[in-house]
C-alpha positions in Angstrom: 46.3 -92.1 3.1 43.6 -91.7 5.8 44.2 -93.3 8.7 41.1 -92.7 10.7 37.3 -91.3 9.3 33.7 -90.8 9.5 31.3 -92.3 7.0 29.6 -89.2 7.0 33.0 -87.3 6.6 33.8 -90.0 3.6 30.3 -89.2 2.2 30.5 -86.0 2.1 34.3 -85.8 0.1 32.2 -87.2 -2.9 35.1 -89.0 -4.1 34.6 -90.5 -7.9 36.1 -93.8 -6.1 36.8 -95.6 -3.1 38.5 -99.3 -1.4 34.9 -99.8 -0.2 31.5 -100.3 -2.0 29.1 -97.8 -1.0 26.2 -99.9 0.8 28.9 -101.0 2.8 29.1 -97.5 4.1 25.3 -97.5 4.4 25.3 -100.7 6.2 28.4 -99.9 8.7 26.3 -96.5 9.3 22.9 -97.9 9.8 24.2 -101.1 11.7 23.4 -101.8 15.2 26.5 -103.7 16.2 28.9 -102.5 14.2 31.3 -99.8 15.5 34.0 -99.6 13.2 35.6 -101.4 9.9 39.3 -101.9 9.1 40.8 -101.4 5.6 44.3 -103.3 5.6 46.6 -103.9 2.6 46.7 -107.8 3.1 49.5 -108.1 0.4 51.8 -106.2 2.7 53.7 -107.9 4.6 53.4 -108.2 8.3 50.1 -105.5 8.0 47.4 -108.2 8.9 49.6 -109.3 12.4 49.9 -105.8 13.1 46.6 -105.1 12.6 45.6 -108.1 15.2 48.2 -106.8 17.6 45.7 -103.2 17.5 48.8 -101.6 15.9 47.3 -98.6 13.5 47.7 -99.8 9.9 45.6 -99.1 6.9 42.5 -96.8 7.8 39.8 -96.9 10.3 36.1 -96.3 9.3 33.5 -95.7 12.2 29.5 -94.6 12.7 29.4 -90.4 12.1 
């Protein structure tokens, strides 16, 4: 698991597949408002109140 990384460090791993679509990458990277994005397994529970108390759960994608 990765808890916290760059677009352009996800980019650049050239993975065959990942949680997110690519133009949301391109859109997160591009954006003028948005920071960061969350990934959270909403099927586990207790992640989604952790994750609204800041607690570090799932992984953190932010603007290279």
């Amino acid at each position: 698991m990765i808890s916290e990384i760059s677009v352009k460090d996800l980019l650049a791993r050239d993975l065959d597949d990942l949680t997110i679509e690519r133009p949301c990458l391109d859109i997160l990277q591009n954006s003028e408002v948005i920071e960061k994005i969350q990934m959270v397994n909403g099927l586990e529970k207790g992640n989604i109140t952790k994750t609204l108390k800041g607690k570090p759960v799932g992984t953190v994608i932010y603007k290279s």
